[in-house]
TORKOL-859369 format. One record per residue: residue in one letter; x, y, z of N, C-alpha, C in turn. Coordinates in steps of 0.05 Angstrom, whole numbers, plus 5000, padded with zeros to 4 digits. Layout:
<recs>
AXYZXYZXYZ;...
</recs>
This chain:
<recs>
X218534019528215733939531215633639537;X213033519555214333359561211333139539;X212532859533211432749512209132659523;X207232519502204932439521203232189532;X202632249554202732009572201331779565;X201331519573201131269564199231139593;X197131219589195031199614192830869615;X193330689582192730479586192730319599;X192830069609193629889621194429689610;X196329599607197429339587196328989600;X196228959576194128689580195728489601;X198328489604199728259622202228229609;X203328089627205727899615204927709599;X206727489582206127309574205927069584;X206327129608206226819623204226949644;X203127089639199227209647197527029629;X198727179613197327139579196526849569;X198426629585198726319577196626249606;X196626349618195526149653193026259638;X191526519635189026569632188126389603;X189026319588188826179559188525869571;X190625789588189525469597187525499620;X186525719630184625759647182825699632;X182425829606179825839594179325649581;X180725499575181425219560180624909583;X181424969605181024829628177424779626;X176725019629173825109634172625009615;X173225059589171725019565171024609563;X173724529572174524219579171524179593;X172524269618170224119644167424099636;X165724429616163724459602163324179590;X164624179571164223979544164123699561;X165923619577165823359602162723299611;X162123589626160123569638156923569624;X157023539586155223589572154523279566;X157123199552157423009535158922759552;X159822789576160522559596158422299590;X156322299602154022269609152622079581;X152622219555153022029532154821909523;X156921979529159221869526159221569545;X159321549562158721359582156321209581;X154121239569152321129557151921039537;X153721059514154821049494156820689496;X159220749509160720529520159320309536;X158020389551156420189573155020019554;X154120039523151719949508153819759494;X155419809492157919549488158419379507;X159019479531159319229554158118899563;X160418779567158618539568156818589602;X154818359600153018379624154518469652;X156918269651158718279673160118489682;X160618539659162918869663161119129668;X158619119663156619379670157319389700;X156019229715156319239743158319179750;X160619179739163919069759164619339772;X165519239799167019479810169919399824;X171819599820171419789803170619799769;X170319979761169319989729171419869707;X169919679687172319679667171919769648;X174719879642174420079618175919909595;X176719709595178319509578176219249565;X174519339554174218989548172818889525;X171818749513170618609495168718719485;X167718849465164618929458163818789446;X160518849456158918649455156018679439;X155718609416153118719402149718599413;X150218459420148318419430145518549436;X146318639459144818979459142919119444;X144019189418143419279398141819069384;X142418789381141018609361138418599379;X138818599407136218609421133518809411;X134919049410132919279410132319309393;X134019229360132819189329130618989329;X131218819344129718579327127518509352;X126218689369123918609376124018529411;X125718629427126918649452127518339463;X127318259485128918059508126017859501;X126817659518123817429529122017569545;X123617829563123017939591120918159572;X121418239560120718539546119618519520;X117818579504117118609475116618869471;X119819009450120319169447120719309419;X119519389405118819439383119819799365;X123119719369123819999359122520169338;X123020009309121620259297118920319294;X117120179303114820369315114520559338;X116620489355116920679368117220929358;X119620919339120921119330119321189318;X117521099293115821219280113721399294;X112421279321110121469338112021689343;X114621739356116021939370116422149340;X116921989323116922279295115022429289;X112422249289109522319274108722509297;X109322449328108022629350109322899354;X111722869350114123019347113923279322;X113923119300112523329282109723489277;X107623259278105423389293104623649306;X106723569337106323779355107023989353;X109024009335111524249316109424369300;X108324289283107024379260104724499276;X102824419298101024499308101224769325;X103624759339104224909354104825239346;X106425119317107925379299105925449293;X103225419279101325489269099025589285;X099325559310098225709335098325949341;X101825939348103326049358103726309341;X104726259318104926569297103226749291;X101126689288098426829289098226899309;X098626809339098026869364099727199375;X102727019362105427249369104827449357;X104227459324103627639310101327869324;X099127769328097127979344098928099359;X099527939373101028139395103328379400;X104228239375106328379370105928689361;X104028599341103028899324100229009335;X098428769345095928999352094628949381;X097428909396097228939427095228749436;X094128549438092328329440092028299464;X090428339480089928129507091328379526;X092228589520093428819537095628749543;X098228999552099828899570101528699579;X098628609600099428419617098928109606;X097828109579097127859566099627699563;X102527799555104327679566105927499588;X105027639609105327609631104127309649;X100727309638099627079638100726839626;X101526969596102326659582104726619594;X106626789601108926609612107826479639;X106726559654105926469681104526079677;X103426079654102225899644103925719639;X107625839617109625679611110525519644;X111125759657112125669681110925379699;X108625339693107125219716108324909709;X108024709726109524449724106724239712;X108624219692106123959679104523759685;X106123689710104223509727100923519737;X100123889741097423919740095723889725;X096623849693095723869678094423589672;X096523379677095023169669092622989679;X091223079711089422889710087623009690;X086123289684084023369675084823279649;X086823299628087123199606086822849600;X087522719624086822469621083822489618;X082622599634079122519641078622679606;X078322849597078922939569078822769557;X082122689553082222469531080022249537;X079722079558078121899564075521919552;X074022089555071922159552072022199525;X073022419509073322309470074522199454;X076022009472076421769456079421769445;X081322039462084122079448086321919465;X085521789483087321659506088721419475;X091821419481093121219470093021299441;X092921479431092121679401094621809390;X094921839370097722009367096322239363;X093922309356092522569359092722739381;X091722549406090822669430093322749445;X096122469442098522529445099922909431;X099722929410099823159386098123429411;X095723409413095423589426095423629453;X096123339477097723519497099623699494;X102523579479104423669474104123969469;X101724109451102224319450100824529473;X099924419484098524489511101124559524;X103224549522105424559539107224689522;X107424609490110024789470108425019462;X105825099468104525399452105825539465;X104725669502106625899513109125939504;X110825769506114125809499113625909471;X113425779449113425909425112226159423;X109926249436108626519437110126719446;X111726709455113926829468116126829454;X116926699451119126729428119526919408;X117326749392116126849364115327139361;X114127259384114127519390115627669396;X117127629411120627789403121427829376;X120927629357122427619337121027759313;X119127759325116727969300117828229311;X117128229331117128559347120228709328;X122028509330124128679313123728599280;X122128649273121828709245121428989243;X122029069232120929399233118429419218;X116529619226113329519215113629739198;X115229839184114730059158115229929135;X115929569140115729399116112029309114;X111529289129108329169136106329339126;X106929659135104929859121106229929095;X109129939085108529939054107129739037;X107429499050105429319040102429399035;X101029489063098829619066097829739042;X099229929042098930179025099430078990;X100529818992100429728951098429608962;X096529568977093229368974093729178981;X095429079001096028739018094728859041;X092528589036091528479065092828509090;X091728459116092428469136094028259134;X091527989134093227689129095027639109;X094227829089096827889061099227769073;X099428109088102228169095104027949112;X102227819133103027669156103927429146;X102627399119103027159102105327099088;X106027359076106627389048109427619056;X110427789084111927899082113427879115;X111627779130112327699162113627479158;X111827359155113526999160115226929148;X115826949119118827069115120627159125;X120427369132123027509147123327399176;X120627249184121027119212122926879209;X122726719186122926459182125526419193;X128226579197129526359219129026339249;X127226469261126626459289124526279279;X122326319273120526079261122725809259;X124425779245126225529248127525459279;X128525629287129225579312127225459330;X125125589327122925499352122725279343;X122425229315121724909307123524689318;X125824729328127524569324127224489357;X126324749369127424669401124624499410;X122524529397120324499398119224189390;X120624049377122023909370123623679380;X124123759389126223699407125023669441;X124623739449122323889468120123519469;X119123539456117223359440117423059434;X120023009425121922819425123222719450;X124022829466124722759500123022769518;X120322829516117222789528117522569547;X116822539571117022269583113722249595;X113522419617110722449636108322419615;X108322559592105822609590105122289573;X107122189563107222029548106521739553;X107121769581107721559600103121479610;X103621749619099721709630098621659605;X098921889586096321799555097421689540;X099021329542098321229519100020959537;X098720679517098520539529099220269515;X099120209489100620109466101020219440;X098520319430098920369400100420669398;X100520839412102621119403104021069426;X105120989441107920939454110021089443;X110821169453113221319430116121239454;X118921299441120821239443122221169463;X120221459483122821549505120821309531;X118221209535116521079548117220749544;X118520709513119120469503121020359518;X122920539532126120539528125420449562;X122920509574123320519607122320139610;X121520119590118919719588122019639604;X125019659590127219459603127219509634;X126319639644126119629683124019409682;X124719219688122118979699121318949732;X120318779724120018769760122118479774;X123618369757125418289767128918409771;X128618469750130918719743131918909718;X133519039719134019319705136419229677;X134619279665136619109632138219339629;X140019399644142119669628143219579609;X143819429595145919409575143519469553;X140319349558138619459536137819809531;X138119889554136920069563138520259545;X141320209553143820489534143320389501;X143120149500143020099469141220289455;X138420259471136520249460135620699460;X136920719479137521009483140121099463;X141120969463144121119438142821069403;X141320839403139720829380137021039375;X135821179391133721329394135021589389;X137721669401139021919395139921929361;X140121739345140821809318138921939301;X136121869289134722049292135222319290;X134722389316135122659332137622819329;X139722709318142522789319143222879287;X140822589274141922649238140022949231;X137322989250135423259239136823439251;X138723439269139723689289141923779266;X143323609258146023619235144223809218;X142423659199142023739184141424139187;X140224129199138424389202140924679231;X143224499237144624629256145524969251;X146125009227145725329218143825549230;X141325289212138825459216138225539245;X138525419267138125449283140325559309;X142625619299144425919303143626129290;X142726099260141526389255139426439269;X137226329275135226389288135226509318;X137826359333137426449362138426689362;X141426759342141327019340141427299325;X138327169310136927449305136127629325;X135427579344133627679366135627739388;X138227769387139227809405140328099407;X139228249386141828429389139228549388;X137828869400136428959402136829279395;X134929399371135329579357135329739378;
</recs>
């Protein structure tokens, strides 16, 4: 009799096995290059003396130089009056703001939809069409808006463009992430005498809360790297970070050595809340990925 056959396919040789492993390793390289190049190099440049920014070819050898940095602490150039931590402070307060406003929109919004079909169908369809559209239309009518009640240059009026732009995305989101709750947690609730809003309160948002964290974070984030809108509605007093960082382009010339400082200083911040909360926001992206 004859024994039985071995119809697999064997994974390779071992010197398959090593080329596809520095293949993927190669790749993984160029990724990480092509993410973190770019700060990385922005990063170094904020050390450079004046001279060595523009030398060509580039030097990668030389002296660092604090300067830079003492500039953007202590109140910018002769050319520039640059005022970091108020900056920083408008970019947090607008930043959070827009977060808190948005989430609180948005979950109640997702929630209808999720469970009692809201707006039909195609009500989806609209709000993403809405995500999609380029922000630029948005802002003359919101300028004439703001103008008119008084939110031009406001961290308020700032707070609610922003969500004029972070609601769609979160509505979307957030509704995925309900939709996979299973709703035979929602009607046993029902049925012990919880409210509608009980439940949405008291047994949804819970079990939402790491996609709820996730959106917060990108949202956030989102909010924090704002440039356009930031740039038309406001004008000294809510200025925020990323508008601050553009004052070093003068009209005589381009302060790069302030510019990276003052940009590698604006990323800590953003880097120490990202640390902190970096879990939360892998659990969050994937809850929703795997589909019952």
């Amino acid at each position: 009799m004859e024994g039985p056959r071995v119809t697999g396919r064997k994974d390779g040789t071992p010197l398959r096995k090593l080329a596809k492993r520095i293949f993927i390793y190669l790749l993984a390289i160029v990724a990480v290059l092509a993410v973190d190049g770019p700060i990385l190099y922005m990063v170094v440049v904020s050390f450079k003396p004046t001279t060595d920014i523009v030398a060509t070819p580039p030097k990668w050898i030389f002296k660092p130089d604090f300067n830079y940095y003492v500039t953007a602490l202590s109140g910018g150039s002769p050319q520039v009056h640059f005022e970091f931590f108020v900056l920083v402070v408008n970019s947090i307060v607008v930043s959070l703001g827009a977060t808190a406003l948005a989430l609180a929109v948005s979950f109640t919004a997702a929630y209808s939809m999720a469970r009692w079909r809201t707006g039909g169908e195609n009500f989806r369809n609209y709000i993403l069409s809405l995500y999609l559209l380029p922000p630029a239309i948005f802002i003359p009518p919101l300028f004439v808006v703001f103008l008119t009640y008084g939110l031009l240059d406001t961290q308020l009026g700032l707070i609610i463009a922003y969500c004029v732009f972070n609601i769609p995305f979160c509505i979307l989101v957030l509704e995925s992430f309900i939709r996979d709750i299973p709703i035979e947690i929602e009607e046993a609730a029902w049925i012990d005498g919880c409210s509608k809003f009980g439940t949405m309160a008291r047994i949804t948002f819970p079990l939402a809360a790491p996609g709820i964290v996730a959106v917060a974070i990108l949202t956030f984030i989102a909010s924090w790297n704002e440039y356009m809108l930031a740039l038309v509605l406001t004008r000294v007093h809510a200025v925020t970070i990323t508008v601050g960082i553009a004052k070093f382009i003068t009209g005589y010339a381009i302060l790069w050595g302030e510019i990276f400082a003052a940009a590698t200083l604006s990323m800590i911040p953003l880097l120490i809340f990202f640390l902190l909360i970096q879990k939360y926001l892998v659990t969050g992206l994937t809850l929703g990925a795997v589909k019952r």
